[in-house]
N, C-alpha and C positions, 0 to 999 in steps of 0.2 A: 385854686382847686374848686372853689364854687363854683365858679364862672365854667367852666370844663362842663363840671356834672350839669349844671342847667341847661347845657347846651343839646350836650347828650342826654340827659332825659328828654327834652325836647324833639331831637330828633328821633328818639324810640317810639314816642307818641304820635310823632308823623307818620313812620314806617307803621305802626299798627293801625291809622287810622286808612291809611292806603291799604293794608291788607283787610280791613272792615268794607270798604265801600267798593272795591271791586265785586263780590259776590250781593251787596247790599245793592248796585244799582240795576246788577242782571235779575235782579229778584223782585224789582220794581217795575224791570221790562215788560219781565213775564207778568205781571200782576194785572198790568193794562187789558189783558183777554179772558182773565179769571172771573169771575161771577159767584157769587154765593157763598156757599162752604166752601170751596176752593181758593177762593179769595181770604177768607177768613184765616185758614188755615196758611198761606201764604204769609200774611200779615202777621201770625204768630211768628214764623220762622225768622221773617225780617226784624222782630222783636228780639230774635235771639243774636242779632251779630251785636245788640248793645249790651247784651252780657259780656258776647266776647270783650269787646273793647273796654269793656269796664273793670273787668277782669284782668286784663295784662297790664293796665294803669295799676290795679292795684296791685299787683305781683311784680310790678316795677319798681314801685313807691316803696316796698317792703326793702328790694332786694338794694335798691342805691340809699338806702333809709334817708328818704326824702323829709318825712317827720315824723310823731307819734301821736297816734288820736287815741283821747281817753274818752271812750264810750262809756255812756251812763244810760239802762234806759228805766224812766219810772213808771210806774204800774204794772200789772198783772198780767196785761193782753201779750203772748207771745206773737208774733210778728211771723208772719205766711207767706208764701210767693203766691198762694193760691187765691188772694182776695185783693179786694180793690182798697187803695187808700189815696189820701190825699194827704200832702206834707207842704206845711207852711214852716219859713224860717227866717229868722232875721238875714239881712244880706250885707256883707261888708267889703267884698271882692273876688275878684273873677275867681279866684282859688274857691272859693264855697261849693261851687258845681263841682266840681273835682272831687273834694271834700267829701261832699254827700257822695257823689255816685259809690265813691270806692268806700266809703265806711258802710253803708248801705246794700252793699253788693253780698247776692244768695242769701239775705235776709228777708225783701220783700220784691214784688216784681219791679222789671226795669222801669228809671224813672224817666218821664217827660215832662216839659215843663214850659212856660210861657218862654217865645223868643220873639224878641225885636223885629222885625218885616223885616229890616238894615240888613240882618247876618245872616239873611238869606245869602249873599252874593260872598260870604269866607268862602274861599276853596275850600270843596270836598265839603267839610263839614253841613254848610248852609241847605245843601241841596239832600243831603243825606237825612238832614233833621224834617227837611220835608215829606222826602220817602217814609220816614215813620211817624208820619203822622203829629208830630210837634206842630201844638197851636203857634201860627205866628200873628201877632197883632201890632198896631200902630203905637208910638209915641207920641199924643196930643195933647199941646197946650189947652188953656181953655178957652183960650181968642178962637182958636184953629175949631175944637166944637163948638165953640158958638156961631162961626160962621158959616162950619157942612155940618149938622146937627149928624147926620145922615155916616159920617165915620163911624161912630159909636155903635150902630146897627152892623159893618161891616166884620169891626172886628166879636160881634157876638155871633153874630152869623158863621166865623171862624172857629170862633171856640167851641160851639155847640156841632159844626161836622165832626171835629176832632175828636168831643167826647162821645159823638155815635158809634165813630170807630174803636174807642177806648170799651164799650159796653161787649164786643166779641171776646174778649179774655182781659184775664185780671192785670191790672195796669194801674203805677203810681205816677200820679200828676203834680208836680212840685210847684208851688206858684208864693214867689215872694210878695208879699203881701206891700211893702214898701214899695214896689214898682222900680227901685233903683237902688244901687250903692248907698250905703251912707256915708255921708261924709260932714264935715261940721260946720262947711258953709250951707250943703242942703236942708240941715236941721233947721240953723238960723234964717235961715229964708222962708223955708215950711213954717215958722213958727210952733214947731211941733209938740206936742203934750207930752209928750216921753223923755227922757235925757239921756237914752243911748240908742232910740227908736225913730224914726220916721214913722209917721202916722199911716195907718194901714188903710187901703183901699180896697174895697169888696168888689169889687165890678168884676175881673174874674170868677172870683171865690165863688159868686152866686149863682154863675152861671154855672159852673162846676158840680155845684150840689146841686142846683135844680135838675141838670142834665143824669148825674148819677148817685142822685140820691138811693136808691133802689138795689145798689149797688156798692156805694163807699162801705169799707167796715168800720171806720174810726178815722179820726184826723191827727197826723203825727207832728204835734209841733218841737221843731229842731233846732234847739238853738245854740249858736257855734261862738266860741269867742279865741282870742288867741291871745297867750299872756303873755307872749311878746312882742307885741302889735301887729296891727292887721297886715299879714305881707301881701303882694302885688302877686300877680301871677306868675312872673318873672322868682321873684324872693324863696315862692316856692319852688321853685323849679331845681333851685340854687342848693335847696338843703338850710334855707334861711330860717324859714318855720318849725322851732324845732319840738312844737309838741300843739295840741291841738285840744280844745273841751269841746266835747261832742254830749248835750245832752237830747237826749228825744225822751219828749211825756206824753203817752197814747191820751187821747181825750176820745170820749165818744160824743160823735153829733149832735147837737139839739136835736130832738123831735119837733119841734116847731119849725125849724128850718128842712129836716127829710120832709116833712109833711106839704111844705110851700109847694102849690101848684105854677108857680113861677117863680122867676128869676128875682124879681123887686121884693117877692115878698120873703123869698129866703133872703136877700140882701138885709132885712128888716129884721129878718129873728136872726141872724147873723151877727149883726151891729153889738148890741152890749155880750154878745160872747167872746168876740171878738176883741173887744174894748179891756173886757177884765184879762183875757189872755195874754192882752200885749202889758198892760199894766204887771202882770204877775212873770212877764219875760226883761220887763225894764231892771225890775227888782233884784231878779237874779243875778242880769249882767252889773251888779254893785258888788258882786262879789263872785267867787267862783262856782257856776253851775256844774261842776264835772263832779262832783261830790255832796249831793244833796242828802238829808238825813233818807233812810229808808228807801234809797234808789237801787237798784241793782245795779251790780258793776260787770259790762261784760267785755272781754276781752276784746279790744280792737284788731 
């Protein structure tokens, strides 16, 4: 019976991502002669077939009860489609994108988020993610920068067009701070300072805020755990994952880091906010974040 529904939710997801990128790629056509407001205004609409599709994922997810996510969110900021955010989160499996978009969906604008150069080349998807503007940047060793310094310029060079086009309407930028899956040979190789964390790297993050400092309302950090272990993309698919901790805590930005007239030096007022963040996200994951004292509980 698993096996059946994961297939078929699978194939649902395909059928709607094929009816998402038919009007998503004539709409990129046309965008090639637009200029200005027109472009701008194009560029919103092409932001909306990722509601759609986010949408029927999640209207999917509900109606084959794929799983259940218990949303937590702490603080006072109520959450807007009308402003810009940035959301960092622990990463544990292909499922988390999923995860987020659809618990996250008509709560704040659609989410984009760092992708691999590689998945440029996934049918349909890869080229659709580029149509709307999703940063794609490189996976580098440090032999590999040390010997073309000159990559690292490339993919900032990427990130900061993206975010020009993110500054025309309000847009949430997702960016795992880990760079990758965790797993627990990664950790032990990382040597990493956290015990359920990979240690975070700002290189995006900085570019991010230095580019829409001006603009972010607050930073959403999401962190996702599954008390019945982390499933596969597959497991979810299946009805494996049968409930889900969804906490997001609004933090607002350093001022020393909106303030950074560059990239390095927000990286730098970045660094111990970031440090204590993830320390106080290790914490959590020792026990269950989905019910933290004094958090609101809202319905998933």
């Amino acid at each position: 019976m698993n096996v059946l529904r994961g297939i078929f939710s699978i194939g649902l997801i395909i059928f709607n991502t094929l009816l998402a990128c038919v009007p998503l790629y004539l709409m990129g056509l046309v965008r090639v002669f637009l200029r200005g407001r027109a472009r701008q205004r194009m560029n919103r609409l092409m932001d909306g077939i990722i509601d759609y599709w986010v949408g029927c994922n999640r209207l999917l997810f509900r109606l084959l009860g794929i799983t259940r996510v218990d949303v937590t969110i702490e603080g006072e900021e109520e959450l807007a489609r009308d402003r810009w955010y940035l959301v960092v989160c622990n990463h544990q499996s292909w499922a988390d994108i999923l995860i987020l978009q659809t618990t996250l969906w008509g709560r704040i604008p659609p989410i984009k988020f760092f992708t691999k150069q590689q998945l440029i080349w996934i049918p349909l998807l890869g080229l659709a993610m580029w149509l709307l503007g999703f940063p794609y940047v490189r996976r580098m060793s440090r032999d590999q920068i040390a010997a073309n310094p000159g990559l690292v310029e490339l993919d900032r060079a990427a990130t900061l067009a993206a975010c020009e086009g993110f500054r025309d309407h309000p847009t949430t930028v997702l960016n795992f701070l880990e760079g990758t899956r965790f797993t627990p040979e990664k950790h032990a190789t990382q040597d990493a300072r956290f015990r359920h964390l990979l240690n975070p790297k700002l290189g995006g993050m900085s570019y991010v805020v230095n580019a829409l400092s001006d603009r972010l309302q607050s930073v959403l950090d999401v962190t996702i755990t599954y008390p019945g272990g982390t499933p596969t993309f597959w497991d979810l698919m299946q009805g494996r994952c049968r409930e889900v901790g969804f906490l997001v805590q609004c933090r607002p930005l350093p001022e020393s880091a909106r303030a950074a007239t560059d990239a390095e030096t927000a990286r730098n007022a970045l660094a111990p906010w970031v440090e204590d963040m993830w320390r106080e996200k290790d914490t959590r994951l020792d026990r269950d974040p989905a019910r933290p004292a004094g958090a609101r509980i809202v319905a998933s």
